[in-house]
N, C-alpha and C positions, 0 to 999 in steps of 0.2 A: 788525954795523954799530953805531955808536958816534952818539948821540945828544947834542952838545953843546949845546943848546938848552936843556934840562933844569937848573937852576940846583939849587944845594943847599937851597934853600928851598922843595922840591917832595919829597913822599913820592910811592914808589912803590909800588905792589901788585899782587903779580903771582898770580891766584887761579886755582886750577884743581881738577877733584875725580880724583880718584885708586879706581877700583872694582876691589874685588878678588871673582873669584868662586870659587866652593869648591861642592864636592857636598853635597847638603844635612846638616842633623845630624839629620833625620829618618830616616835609612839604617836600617831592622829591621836587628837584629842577628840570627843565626842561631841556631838553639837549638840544644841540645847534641845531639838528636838528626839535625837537619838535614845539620850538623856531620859528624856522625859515621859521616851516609849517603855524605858526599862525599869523604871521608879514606878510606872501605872502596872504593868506586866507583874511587878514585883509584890507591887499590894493587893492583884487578882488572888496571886500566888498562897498569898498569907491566909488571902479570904477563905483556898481551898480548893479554887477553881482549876482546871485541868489546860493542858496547851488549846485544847481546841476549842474547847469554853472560852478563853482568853481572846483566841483571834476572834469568834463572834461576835463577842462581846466590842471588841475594838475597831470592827468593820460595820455593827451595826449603830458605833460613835462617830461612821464618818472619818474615823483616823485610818490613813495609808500608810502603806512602807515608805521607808526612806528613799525608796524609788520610784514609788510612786501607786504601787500596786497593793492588793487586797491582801490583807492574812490569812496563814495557812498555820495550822499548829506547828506542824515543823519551824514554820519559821520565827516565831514566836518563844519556839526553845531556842533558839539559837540564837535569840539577842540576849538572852540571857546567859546562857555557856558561854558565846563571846568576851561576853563584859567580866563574868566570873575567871577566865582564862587570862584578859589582859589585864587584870586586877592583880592575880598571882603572879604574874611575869615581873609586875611592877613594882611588888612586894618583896619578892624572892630576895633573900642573900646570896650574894657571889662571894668564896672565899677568896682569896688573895693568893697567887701562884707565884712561886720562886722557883727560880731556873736560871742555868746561866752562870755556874758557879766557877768561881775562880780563885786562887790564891797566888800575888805576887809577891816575889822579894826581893826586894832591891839593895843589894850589899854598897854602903856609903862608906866601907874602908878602902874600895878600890878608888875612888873621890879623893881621901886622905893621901893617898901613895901618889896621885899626883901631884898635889899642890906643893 
């Protein structure tokens, strides 16, 4: 729609905020051992092997959890769902969000009629 009211002696301003979101930069990074559980878990994985094959297999290598304890299948899925979840978070697109609209006009003849 087309506004001829509007003379050239009128500024317009058209404001609005623009947010962009992203997964935070607080993300832990994985340590190399972590790492290293989920790269070994993962080629079990490919071999065929099931979660609770996996943790025998990894307890009967002497490898512990990251905290220091024995595997359990469960927990053997869950470095994996982990790693797959904060993989997609950190992939994910965030669209960009506008909001905050405004429109100003500033009439510059009343400027004129002073000076």
């Amino acid at each position: 729609m087309r506004c001829d009211a509007v003379s050239s002696s009128a500024d317009l301003t058209y404001n609005f905020t623009i947010t962009y979101l992203r997964p935070p930069f607080s993300v832990p990074l994985y340590s190399q051992y972590q790492f290293f559980l989920y790269e070994t878990i993962t080629e079990q994985r490919e071999k065929g092997k099931t979660f609770d094959q996996i943790a025998e297999w990894l307890n009967k290598k002497g490898y512990l959890s990251v905290r220091g304890k024995k595997f359990k299948g469960n927990h053997v899925h869950s470095i994996v769902k982990k790693k797959r979840l904060k993989d997609e978070k950190l992939e994910k697109e965030y669209p960009e969000v506008r909001s905050d609209f405004s429109l100003e006009v500033f009439d510059k003849s009343i400027l004129n009629r002073i000076k």
